[in-house]
C-alpha positions in Angstrom: 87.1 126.9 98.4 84.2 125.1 100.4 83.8 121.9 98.0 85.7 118.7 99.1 89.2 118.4 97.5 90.2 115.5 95.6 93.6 113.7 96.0 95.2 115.1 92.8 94.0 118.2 93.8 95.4 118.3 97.3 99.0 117.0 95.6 98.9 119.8 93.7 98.0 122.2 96.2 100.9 120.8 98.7 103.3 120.6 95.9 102.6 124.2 95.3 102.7 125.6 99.1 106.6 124.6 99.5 108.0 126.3 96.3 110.8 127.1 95.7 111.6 123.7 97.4 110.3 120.1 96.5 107.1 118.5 98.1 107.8 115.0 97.6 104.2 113.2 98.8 103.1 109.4 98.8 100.4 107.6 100.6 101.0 105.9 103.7 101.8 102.3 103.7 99.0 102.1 106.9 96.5 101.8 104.8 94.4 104.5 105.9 94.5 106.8 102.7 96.4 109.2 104.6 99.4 111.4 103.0 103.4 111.3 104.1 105.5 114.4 103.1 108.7 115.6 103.4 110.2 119.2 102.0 113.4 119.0 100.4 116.2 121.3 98.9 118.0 121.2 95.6 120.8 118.9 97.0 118.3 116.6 98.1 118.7 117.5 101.9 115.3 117.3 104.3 113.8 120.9 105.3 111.0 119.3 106.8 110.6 115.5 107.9 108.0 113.4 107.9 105.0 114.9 108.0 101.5 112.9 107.9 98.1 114.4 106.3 94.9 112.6 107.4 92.7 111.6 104.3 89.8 113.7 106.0 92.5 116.8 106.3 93.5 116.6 103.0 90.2 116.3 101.6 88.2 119.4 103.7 89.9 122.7 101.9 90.8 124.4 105.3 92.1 121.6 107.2 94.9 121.3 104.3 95.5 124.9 104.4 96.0 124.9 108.9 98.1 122.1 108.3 100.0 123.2 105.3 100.2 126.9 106.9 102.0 124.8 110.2 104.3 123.1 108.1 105.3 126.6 106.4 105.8 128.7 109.6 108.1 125.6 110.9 110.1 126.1 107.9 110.6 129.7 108.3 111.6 129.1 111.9 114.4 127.6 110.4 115.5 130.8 108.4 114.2 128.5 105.2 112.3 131.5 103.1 109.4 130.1 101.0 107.7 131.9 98.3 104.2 133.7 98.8 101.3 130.9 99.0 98.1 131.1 99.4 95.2 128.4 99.7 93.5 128.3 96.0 90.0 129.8 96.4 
């Protein structure tokens, strides 16, 4: 994928990185068009806290993946076991 991502497509490709667990995403009340996420269970419990996704990450295709691929290997350091993902091509 070398084209510039748009913002529902980046939602979708975070929301999808972090299955079998929620994504929840929103833009950042600093007015720089940048992303906040957090990772959470079923119960609603945090995996993985606030994390914040530049607008020129999440817009340039392999920026989103580093970043998304950083936020995955954190979770498995916790023992949390994520389904098979890969960057959409």
């Amino acid at each position: 994928m070398n084209a510039t991502l748009r913002f529902n497509e980046a939602l979708l490709i975070t929301g999808r990185a972090f299955q079998p667990f929620q994504c929840v995403t929103w833009v950042s009340q600093g007015g720089d068009g940048s992303l906040d996420l957090s990772v959470i269970d079923r119960t609603g419990t945090r995996l993985l806290g606030l994390t914040r996704i530049p607008s020129s990450a999440y817009s340039d295709p392999e920026q989103l993946e580093d970043l998304l691929v950083q936020a995955r290997d954190e979770l498995n350091r916790e023992g949390y076991r994520l389904q098979e993902w890969h960057m959409p091509a």
